[in-house]
TORTOR-531149 format. One record per atom (N, C-alpha, C, O): z, x, y. Coordinates in steps of 0.02 Angstrom, whole numbers, plus 50000, padded with zeros to 5 digits. Example, Ala and Ser with C-alpha at 12.3 -4.5 7.8 and 13.67 -1.06 7.14 Angstrom:
<atoms>
503905066049716503905061549775503905066049835504235071249834503545064249888503575068449947503945064550002504025067050057
</atoms>
This chain:
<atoms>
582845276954474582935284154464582515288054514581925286254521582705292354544582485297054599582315302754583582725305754550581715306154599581835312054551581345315954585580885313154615581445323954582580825328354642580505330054575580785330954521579845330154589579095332354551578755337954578578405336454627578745343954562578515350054585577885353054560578025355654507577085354254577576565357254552576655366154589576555369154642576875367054524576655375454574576085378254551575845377654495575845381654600575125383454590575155392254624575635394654655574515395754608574625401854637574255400954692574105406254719574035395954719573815396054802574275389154852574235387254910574585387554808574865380754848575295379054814575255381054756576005374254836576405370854796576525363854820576825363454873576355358554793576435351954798577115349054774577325351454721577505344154808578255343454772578275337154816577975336754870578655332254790578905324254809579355322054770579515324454716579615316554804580185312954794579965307254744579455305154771580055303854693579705299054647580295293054636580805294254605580165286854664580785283754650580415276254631579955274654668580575272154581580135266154558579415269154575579125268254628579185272654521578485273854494578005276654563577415277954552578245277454625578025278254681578225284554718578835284754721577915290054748577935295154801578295293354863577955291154909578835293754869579045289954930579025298754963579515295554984578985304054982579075310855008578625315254988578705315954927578145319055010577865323354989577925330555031578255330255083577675335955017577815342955043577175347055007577085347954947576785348955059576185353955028576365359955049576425360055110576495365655021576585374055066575955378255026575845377454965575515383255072575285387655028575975391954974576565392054992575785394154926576235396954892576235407054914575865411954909576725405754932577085414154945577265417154898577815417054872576525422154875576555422854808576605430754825576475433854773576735434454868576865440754858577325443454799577305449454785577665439854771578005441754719578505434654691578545429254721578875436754619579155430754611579645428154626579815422254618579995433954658580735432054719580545428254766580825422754774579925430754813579725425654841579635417954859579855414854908579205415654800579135409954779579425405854741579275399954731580135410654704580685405754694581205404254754581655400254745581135407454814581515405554849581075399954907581295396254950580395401554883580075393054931580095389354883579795384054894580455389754802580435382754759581065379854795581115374154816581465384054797582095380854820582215377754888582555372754899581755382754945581655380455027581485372455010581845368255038580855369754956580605365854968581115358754934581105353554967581575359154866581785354554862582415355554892582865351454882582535361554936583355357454991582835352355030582915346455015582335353655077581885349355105581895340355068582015335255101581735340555001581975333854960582115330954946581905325254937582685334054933583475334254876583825329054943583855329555004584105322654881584705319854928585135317154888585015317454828585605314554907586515314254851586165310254778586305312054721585835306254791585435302354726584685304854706584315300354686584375311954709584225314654650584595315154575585155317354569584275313154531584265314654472584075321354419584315324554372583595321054454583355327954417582605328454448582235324454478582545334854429581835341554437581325342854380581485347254340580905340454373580125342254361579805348054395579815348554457579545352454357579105355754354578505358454344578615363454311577835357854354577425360554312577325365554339577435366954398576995370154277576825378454295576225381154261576075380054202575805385654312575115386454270575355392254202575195398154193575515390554188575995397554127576195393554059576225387454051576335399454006576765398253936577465397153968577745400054015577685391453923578355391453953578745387053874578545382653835579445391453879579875390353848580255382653862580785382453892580035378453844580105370653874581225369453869581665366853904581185373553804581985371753792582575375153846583035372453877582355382353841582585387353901582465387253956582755391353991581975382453987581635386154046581445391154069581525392354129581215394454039581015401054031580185399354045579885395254010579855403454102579055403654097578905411654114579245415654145578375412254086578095417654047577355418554095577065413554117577105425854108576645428154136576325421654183575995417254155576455421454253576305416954283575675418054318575625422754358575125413754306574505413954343574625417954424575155417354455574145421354447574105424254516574835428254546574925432654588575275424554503576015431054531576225435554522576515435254468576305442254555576355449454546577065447554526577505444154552576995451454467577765452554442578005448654412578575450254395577755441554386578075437354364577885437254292577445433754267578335442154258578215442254161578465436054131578145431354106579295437054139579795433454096580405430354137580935433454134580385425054170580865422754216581075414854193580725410054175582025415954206582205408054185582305405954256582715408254296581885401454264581615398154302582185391954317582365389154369582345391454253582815383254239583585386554279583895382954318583835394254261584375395554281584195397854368584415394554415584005400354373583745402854435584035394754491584445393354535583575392354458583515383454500584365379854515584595376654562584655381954455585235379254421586065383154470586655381454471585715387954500586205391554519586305388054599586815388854633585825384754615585865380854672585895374954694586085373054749585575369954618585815364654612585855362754558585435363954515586435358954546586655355654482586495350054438586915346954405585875348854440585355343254415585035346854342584915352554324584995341154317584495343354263583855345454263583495340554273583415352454253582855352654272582325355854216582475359954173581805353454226581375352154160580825354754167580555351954215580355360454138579905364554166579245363454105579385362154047578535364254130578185361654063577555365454099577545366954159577115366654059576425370454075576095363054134576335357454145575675365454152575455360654219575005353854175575055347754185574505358054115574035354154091574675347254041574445341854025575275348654029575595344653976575785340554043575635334554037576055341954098576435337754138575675332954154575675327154135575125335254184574455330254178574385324154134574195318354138574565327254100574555321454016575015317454003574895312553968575665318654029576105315154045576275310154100576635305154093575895312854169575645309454234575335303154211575545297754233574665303654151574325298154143574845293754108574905287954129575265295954052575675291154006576005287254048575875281154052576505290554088576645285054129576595281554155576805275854156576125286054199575835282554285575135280754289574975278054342574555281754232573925283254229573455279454175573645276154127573005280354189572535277454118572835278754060572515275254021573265281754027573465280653984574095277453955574095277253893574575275153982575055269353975574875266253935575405264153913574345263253893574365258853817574245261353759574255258453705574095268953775574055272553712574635278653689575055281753722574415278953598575175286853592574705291853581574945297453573574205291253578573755297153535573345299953612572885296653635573535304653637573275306553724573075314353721573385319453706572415313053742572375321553761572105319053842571735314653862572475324153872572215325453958571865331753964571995336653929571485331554002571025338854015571075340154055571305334954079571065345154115571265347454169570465349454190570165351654141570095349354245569555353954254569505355454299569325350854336569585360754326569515362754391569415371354409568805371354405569545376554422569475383054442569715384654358569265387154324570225383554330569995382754232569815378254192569315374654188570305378954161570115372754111570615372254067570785377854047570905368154044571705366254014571595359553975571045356853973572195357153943572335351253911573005350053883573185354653847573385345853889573865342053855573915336953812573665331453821574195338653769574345333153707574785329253704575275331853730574875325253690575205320153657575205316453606574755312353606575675316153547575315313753464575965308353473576515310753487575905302053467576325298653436576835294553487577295290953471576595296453556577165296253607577585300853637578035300353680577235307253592577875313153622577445318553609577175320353558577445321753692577195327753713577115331953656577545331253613576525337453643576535339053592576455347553612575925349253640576945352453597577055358353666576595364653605576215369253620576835362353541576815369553491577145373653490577605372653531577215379753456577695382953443577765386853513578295386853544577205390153535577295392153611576935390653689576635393853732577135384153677576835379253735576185380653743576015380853802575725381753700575155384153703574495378353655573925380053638574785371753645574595368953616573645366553630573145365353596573815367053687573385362953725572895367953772572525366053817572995374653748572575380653767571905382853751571655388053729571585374853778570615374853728570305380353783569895384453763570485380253842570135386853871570095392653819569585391753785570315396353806570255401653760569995402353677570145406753638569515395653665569135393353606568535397753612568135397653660568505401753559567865406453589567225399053574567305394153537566675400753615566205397553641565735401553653565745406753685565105397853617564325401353624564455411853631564735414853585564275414553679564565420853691565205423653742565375429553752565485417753768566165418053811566735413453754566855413353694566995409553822567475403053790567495396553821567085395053865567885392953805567655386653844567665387753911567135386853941568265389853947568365389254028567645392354063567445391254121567375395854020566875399754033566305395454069566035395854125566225390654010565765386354028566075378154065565725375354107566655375454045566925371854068567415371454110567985369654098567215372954155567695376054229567325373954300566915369554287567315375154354567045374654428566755381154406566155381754417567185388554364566775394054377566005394554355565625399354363565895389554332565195386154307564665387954342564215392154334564855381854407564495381054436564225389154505563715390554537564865391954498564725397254524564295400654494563745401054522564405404254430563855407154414563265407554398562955412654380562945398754409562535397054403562085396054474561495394454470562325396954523561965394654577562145398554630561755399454677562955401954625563035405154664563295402754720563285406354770563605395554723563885391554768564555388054735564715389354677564905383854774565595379254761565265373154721564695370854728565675371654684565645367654648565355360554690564885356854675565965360054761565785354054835565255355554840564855351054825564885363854866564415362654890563705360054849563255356854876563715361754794563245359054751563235352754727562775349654701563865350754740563975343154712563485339854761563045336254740563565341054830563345338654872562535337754895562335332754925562135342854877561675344554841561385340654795560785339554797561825337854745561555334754685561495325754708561055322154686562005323554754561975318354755561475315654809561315309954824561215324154844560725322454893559825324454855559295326554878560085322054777559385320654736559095328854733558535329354708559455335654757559155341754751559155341854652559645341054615558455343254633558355342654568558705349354516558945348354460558655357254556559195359854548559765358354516559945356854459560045359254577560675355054589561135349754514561635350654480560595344354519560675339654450560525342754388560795341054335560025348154395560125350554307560875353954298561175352354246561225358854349561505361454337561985360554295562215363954250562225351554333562675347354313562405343654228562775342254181561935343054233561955339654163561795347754119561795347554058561715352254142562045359354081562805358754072563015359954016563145357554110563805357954106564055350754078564595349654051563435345154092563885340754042563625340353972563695335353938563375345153954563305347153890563725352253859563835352053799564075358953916564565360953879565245355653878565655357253836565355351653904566055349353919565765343153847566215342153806565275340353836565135337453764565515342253712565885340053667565395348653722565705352553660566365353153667566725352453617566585354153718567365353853744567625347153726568185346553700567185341453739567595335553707567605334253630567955329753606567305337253602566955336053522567755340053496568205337053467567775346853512568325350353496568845348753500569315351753473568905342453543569585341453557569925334753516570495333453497569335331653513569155324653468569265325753416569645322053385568875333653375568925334153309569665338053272569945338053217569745340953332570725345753331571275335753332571585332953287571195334553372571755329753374571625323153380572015319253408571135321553356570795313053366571245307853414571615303353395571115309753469571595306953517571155298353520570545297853517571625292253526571545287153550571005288253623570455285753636571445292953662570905290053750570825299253752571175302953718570495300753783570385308253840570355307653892569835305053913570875309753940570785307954005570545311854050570995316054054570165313254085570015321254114570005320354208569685316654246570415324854218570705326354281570465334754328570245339254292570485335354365570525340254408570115340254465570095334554490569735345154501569135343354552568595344354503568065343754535568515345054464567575343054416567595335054403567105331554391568355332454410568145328154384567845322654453567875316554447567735324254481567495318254553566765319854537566475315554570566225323854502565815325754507565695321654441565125322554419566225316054391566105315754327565335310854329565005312354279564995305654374564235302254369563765305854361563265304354328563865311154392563405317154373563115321754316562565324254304563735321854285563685323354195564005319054152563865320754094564285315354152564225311354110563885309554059564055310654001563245305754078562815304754015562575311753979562425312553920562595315954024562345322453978562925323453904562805324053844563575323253946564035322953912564135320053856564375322053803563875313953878564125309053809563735310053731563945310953673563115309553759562485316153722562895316853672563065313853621563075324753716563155331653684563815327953641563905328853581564115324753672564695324653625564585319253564564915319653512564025313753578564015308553516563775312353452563975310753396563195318853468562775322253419563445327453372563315331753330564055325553392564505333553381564925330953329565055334553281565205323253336565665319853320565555316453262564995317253236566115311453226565945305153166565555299853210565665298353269565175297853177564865291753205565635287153218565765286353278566065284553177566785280753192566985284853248566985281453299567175291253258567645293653315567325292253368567695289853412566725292753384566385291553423566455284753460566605284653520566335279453426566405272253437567095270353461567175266853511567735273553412568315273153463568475275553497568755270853526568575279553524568625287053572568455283453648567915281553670569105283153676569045279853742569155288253793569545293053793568525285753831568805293553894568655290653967568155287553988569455293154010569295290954051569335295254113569595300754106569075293354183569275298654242570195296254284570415290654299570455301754289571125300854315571065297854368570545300154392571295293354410571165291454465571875291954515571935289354570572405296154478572865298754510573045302554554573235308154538573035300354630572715306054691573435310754690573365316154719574015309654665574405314254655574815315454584575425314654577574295318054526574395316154459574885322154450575245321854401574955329054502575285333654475576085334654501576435339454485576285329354540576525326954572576885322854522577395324754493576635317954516576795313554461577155315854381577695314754353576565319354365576575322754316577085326154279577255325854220577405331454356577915334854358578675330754333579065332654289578705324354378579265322854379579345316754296579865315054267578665314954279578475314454207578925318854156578985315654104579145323054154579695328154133580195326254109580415326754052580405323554163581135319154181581035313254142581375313154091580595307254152580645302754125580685303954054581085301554014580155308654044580175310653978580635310653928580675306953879580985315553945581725317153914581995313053916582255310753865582085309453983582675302953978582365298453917582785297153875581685295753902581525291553853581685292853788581835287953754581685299953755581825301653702582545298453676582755299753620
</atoms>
C-alpha cells in the first residue's frame, strides 16, 4: 500500500510517499501561510509532486481541532483566516483518493503504534514536546479523538499559576534563561551548572505532566516525542522523581516511557491515518 503522509505546520510542511513501512519520497516547503487559500494550494502543489497512479490514500496531520469524520479543521495554529475549512473536500476536488485528517499530536501516537516504540502495546499515550505541548491517545487499539478531537489537549490543564505548555514546552526554557532550548542544551552538556538546573526544573514540571496523564488514562507505555525530547538525559531523573512521588506505587512500576526515535514520526504518523482506517 502506497500512501502520501503530510505534517502541516505553521512554519513548514513535511509530506512523503510511505510504501512497506518505509519513506521512499520526501518534500520539506516552508509553509505559505499568508492565508488559507494559500497553503491549501501548496497542500495540493506538494502531493501532485507525490501522487502516482498507485497512491492509495492521504494522511494528514494538523496543528488544530479537527472534525476527524468530515474533514473539517477548525482555527488553525499561525494561519490568518483559517476558522472553519473542509479540508477533506477542498483536497477531494482534485484528487479522488480517500483522505484522512487528524490533530498532529493523535497522528504522533499513531506514528509510534505502527512504526514506533509502541507496536506491542493498546493502552498509548504519545506526548509531543516541542514549541507546545500536545498528546495522543489511544485506549484499546483505537485512536481515542473525543467528542471534539480535543482529547489529548493536556496543554491547557491549568498548572501551578499558568498551564502545562506553560511549563512543559521549549517556551520553558526561554523564559527561563532567555535563550533556545539548542542553545542551552548545549550549555548543559558542556557541564554549565546553570544550564543543568534549568533542565532538571523542567524535569520536574514534565513529572507532573506525566503523573496527569498516567492518572487521566493509565496508559501501558508514554512515548514522548518532539525537539525537548533529544534533551530527554538531561531531565529525566528529575522527571522520574517528580513523577514516582505523584503516582500509585503499582502505576509507577508498570508504566513503561519511552523516547521516539522516529526521525520522521510526523511523516509517518500522518499516513498512520490511512492504515488506521484501513485496520478497523
Amino acid at each position: 500500500m502506497k500512501i502520501i503522509g503530510i505534517d502541516l505546520g505553521g512554519t513548514k510542511i513535511s509530506a512523503g510517499v510511505v510504501e512497506n513501512n518505509k519513506i521512499i519520497k520526501t518534500i520539506t516547503e516552508p509553509t505559505d501561510n499568508k492565508n488559507a487559500k494559500t497553503v491549501i494550494k501548496q497542500i495540493k502543489d506538494i502531493i501532485k509532486k507525490l501522487k502516482t497512479n498507485d497512491v492509495e490514500a492521504i494522511g494528514l496531520g494538523v496543528p488544530a481541532i479537527v472534525d476527524t469524520s468530515k474533514g473539517i479543521v477548525y482555527e488553525m495554529t499561525n494561519i490568518a483566516g483559517w476558522k472553519k475549512i473542509s479540508l477533506a473536500d477542498e483536497l477531494k476536488k482534485d484528487f479522488k483518493l480517500p483522505i484522512y485528517i487528524n490533530n498532529d499530536a493523535n497522528c504522533f501516537v499513531l506514528g509510534e503504534k505502527y512504526f514506533g516504540k509502541a507496536k506491542k502495546f493498546k493502552d498509548i499515550v504519545g506526548i509531543t514536546v516541542g514549541t507546545g505541548l500536545g498528546a495522543g491517545v489511544i485506549i484499546n487499539n483505537k485512536i481515542y479523538n473525543g467528542q471534539n478531537c480535543g482529547a489529548g489537549e493536556i496543554c491547557m490543564i491549568p498548572y501551578l499559576d499558568k498551564n502545562l505548555e506553560y511549563y512543559c514546552s521549549g517556551n520553558f526554557f526561554k523564559l527561563n534563561s532567555k535563550m533556545t532550548g539548542d542553545k542551552l542544551y548545549q550549555l548543559a552538556i558542556n557541564n554549565d551548572k546553570k544550564a543543568k538546573q534549568i533542565f532538571n526544573n523542567f524535569g520536574e514540571h514534565m513529572g507532573s505532566a506525566l503523573a496527569i496523564v498516567a492518572l487521566a488514562y493509565d496508559p501501558e507505555i508514554i512515548v514522548i516525542g518532539g525537539s525537548v525530547a533529544e534533551a530527554f538525559p538531561l531531565y529525566k531523573e528529575m522527571m522520574l522523581k517528580s513523577l514516582k512521588k505523584k503516582i500509585y506505587t503499582l502505576t509507577f512500576a508498570n508504566l513503561k516511557i519511552a523516547i521516539s526515535t522516529n526521525k520522521n514520526s510526523a511523516i509517518l504518523g500522518a499516513a498512520s491515518l490511512c492504515l488506521d482506517a484501513k485496520n478497523r
